[in-house]
N, C-alpha and C positions, 0 to 999 in steps of 0.2 A: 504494500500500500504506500503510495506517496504522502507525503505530509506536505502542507501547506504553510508557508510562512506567512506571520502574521500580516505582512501587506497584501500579498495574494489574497491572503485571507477574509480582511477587511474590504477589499474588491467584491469579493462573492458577495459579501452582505451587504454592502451597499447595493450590487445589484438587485441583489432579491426584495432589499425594503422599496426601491424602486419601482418594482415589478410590483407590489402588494400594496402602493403608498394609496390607490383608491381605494381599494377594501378598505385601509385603516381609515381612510377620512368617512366613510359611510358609516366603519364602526363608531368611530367617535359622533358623530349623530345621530346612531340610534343609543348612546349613550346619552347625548343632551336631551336624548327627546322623551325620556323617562325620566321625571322630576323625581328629585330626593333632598326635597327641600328640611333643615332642621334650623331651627325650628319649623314644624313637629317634632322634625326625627323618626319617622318610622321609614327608615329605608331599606328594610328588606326586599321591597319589590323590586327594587334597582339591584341586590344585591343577587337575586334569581336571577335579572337577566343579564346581566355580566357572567354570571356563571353558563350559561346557556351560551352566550357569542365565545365566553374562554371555551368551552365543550366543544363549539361547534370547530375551532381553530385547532382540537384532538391536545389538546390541556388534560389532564386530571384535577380537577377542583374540590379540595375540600371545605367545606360549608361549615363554620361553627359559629352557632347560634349562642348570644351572652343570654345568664338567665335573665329572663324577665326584671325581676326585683333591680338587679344589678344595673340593669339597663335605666330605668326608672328613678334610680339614685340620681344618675348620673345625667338626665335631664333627658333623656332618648323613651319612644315609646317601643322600638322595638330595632335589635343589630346583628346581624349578623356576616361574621368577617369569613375573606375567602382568601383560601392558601394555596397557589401553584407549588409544587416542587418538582425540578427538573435535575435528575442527576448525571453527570455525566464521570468521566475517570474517578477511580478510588484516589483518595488524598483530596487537597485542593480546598479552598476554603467556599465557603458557605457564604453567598453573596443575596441579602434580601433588599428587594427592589418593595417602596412602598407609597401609596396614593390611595387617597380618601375620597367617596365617592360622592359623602353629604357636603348639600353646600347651602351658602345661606339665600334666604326667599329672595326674588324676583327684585321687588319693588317697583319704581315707578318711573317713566322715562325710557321704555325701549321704543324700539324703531321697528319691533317685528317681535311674535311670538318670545319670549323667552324659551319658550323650549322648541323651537324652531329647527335648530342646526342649519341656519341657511348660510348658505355660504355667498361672501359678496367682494368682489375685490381683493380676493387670494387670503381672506380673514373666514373663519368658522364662529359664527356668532350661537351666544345661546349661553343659559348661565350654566356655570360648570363646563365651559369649553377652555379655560384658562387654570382655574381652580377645581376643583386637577383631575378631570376627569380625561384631561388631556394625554395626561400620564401612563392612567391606565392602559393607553394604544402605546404612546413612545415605548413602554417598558414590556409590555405583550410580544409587542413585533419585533423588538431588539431581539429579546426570548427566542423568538421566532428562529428569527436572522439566524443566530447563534447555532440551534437546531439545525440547519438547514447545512451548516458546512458536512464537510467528508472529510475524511484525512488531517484532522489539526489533532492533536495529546491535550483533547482537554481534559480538564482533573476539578474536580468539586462540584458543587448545586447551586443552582440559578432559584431562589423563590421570589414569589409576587403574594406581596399582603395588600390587598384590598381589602380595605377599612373604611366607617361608616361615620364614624363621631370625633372628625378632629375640629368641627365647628363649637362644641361645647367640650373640647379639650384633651380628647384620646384616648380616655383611661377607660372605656370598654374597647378601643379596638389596640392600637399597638402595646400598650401597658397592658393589658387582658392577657393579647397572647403570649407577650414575653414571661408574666408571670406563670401564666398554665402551661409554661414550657413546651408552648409547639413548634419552635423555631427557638434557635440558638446561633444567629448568625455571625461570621466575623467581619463582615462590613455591612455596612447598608447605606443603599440611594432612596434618598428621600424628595417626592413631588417636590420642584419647583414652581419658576414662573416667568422666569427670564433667563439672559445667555450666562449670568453669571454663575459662580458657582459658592451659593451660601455655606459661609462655617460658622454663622453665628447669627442667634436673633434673641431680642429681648426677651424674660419674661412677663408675665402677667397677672396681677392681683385684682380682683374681685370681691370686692366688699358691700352689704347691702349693710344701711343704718337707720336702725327705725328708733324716730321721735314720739315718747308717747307723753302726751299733757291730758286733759282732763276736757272733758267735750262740753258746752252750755248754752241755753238758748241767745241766739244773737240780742235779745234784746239786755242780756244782763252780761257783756261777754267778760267781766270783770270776776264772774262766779266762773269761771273755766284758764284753763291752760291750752294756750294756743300753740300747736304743736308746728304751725306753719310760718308763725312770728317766727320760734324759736330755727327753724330750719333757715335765716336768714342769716346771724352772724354765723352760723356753720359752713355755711355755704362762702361766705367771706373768709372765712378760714381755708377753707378748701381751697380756694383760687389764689390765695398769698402763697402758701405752700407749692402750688400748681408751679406759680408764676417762678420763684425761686429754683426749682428743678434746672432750670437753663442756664444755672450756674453750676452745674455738674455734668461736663460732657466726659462724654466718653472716648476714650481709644479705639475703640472697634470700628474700621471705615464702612460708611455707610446709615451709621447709628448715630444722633446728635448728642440725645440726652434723655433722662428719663422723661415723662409724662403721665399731665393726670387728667382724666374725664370724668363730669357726675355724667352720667347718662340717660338716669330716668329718675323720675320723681313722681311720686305719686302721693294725693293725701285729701283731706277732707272729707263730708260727709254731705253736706248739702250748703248752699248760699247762707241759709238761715241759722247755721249750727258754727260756734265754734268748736275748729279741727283738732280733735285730740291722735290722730297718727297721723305722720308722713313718713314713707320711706324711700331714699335716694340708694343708686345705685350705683360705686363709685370702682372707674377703671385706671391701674396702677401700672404702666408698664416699665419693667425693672431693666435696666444694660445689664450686660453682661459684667462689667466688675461688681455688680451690686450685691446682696446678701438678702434673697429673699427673705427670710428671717426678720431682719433689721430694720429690713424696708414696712413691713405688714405694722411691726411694734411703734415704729415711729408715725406710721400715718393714726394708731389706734390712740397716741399722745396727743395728735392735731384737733381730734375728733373729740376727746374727751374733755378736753382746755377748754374749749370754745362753747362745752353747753353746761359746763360747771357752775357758771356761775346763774345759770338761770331758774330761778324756785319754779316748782310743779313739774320740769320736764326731766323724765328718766330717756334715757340712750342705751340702743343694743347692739350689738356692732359682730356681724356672721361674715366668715369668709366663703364664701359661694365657690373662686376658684384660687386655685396656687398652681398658676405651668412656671417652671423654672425655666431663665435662661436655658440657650443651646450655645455650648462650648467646647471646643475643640477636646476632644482628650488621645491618651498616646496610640499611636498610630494613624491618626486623622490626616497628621500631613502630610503621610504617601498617597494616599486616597484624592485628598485635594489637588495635589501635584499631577497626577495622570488623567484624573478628569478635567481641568486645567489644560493641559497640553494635546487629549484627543480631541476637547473642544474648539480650542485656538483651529488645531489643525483642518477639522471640518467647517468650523465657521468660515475660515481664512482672516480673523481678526482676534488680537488677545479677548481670552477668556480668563478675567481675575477671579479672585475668592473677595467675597464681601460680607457683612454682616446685614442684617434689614431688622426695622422697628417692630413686626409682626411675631407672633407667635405659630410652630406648626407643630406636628407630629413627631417630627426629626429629634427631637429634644428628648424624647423617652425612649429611641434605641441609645442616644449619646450618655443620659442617666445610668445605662444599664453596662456603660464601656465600651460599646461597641461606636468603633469608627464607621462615621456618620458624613456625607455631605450632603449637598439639597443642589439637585440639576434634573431639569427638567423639560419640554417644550415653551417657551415661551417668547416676547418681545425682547424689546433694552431692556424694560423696567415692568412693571406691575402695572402701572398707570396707565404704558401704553396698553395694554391688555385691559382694563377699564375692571379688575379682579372686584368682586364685589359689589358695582358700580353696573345702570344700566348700560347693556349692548356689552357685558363681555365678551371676549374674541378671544383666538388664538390663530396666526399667520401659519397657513398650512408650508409654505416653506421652511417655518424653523421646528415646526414638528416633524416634516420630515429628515430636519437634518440632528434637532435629537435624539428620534431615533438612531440616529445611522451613532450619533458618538456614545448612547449607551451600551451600543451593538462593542462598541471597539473599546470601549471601557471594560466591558463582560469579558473577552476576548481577552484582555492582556493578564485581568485577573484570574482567567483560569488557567494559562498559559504559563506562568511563571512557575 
């Protein structure tokens, strides 16, 4: 048998995702075209028919359903994650490719169906064609790609985790599996969203704070504790704090500084009633030098200052969420370096390593040691991709050409 060298190699798969790059763009639309929007979160039905198009492409897919309760905790009505593994040579390390398939609702401002998948000007519109259902095809067909050679000594396993809850934070789909020990990988590619190639993004705190005073009718509002008065200098507190953050930049390029948002507020009972609860709901995004820890206690000090001095109102203060920064740990920066250098190479322009303000799923294989980066199909930036935002997209040129450098990332990692 002849053996292939890796540039021959890389030839053949580029061919071949060339030759399959319509199948994948139609997958990827009937992937848009199945909402799994969460909230709700009940995206099982999307999680069938991924498994049905992996089935149909002669995959093995295994289907594990989180229990119900656990699901439920964790803000989802219902999840169930799906496991490719492809073996090939004994030896060789364990390479798991991973993308989320919920993404957040629609909103308001498209130019055409949200779940459309239409395609217009070399762009795939539809929500979840950028975040990251995009992935699901790059990394499939890479797979693919991979499969399809003769003659190369590949050694180790290709897995595909498709997962449902990285919109309310992960911990039924990648933290699930890692902890139920169904995969033990020694790297992992984690969905992207542009050419870059992330090794770092902040984390995230979530705090709800409920004000509770004492309710009275408006005509006597002197007999009650106004819980909505009181949610004023808090609120002024929050924003001095907020404001201050921007004297704490960060090193990580890409990342400014920390940030704070209330995001929601809710409270009162009717016009004629003084409010005795409001509760706001306040988001904390930590840099990566930060100390998740330090950061929650000191914002619970902000919180607490600012409604001490007020008679009748008691303050309750729940962490909702804690995603930890994503930071490099040892072995990362070979992993960074090669996917850096096969994407330069296919792009035909440097491909750096960046950090971004966002939080993903990437951070819970890097928690658990294992070397992590985040490359994916996408634009420059997020923005251009409109990620979250009405009319998100994804340029069928650079999914085809992620592809092609997941293909040759897989390749030199089973290779060596």
């Amino acid at each position: 048998m002849t053996t292939q060298s890796p540039p021959s190699a890389k030839d053949a798969m580029r061919g071949f995702i060339e030759q399959h790059f319509d199948e994948q763009v139609h997958a990827l639309a009937r992937l848009v075209q199945c909402p799994s929007d969460n909230p709700p979160g009940d995206c099982t039905q999307h999680a069938l028919v991924t498994a049905q198009w992996l089935t149909e492409m002669g995959f093995a897919v295994e289907q594990h359903e989180v229990p119900l309760a656990l699901a439920q905790q964790h803000g989802m009505q219902s999840v169930t994650n799906l496991i490719v593994r492809e073996k090939f040579g004994d030896g060789g390390p364990v390479v798991a490719m991973n993308a989320h398939g919920d993404v957040v609702p629609p909103g308001e401002g498209w130019s055409a169906s949200p779940y459309s998948g239409e395609i217009r000007d070399g762009w795939l519109y539809g929500r979840g064609a950028a975040v990251s259902k995009s992935d699901f095809t790059t990394y499939a067909y890479a797979l693919r790609a991979l499969k399809s050679l003769s003659g190369v000594g590949l050694k180790g396993q290709v897995e595909l985790h498709f997962t449902y809850d990285e919109e309310t934070g992960g911990m039924t789909g990648p933290q699930w599996i890692l902890q139920q020990g169904l995969s033990k990988p020694d790297y992992v590619l984690s969905a992207a969203f542009s050419h870059h190639v992330v090794t770092a993004h902040n984390g995230c705190l979530h705090l709800e704070i409920t004000l509770r005073g004492r309710s009275a009718h408006a005509a006597w509002p002197d007999t009650g504790s106004d819980a909505i008065e009181a949610s004023v200098p808090l609120l002024a507190a929050l924003y001095r704090y907020r404001d201050g953050l921007a004297d704490r930049p960060s090193s990580t390029p890409g990342i400014t500084h920390p940030t704070l948002v209330v995001g929601l507020v809710k409270g009162g009972i009717n016009t004629n009633v003084v409010p005795d609860v409001v509760t706001l709901r306040v988001d904390r995004r930590i840099v990566p030098e930060e100390v998740p820890e330090q950061v929650e206690a000191e914002l619970r000090e902000v919180i607490a200052a600012s409604v001490q001095p007020l008679a009748g109102i008691q303050v309750e203060v729940t962490q909702i969420l804690l995603a930890r920064p994503f930071k490099p740990v040892a072995g990362a920066q070979a992993l960074t370096d090669l996917v850096c250098r096969e994407g330069s190479a296919v792009l035909g322009t440097p491909v750096t390593p960046i950090g971004v303000p966002l939080y993903t799923d990437a951070r819970l294989y890097s928690e658990a040691g294992i070397p992590t980066v985040m490359y994916g199909a996408g634009p420059a930036t997020l923005l251009a991709a409109n990620g979250h935002r009405a009319d998100e997209r994804v340029p069928l040129l650079e999914l085809q050409q992620a592809t092609q450098v997941v293909a040759n990332v897989l390749l030199e990692l089973l290779t060596r």
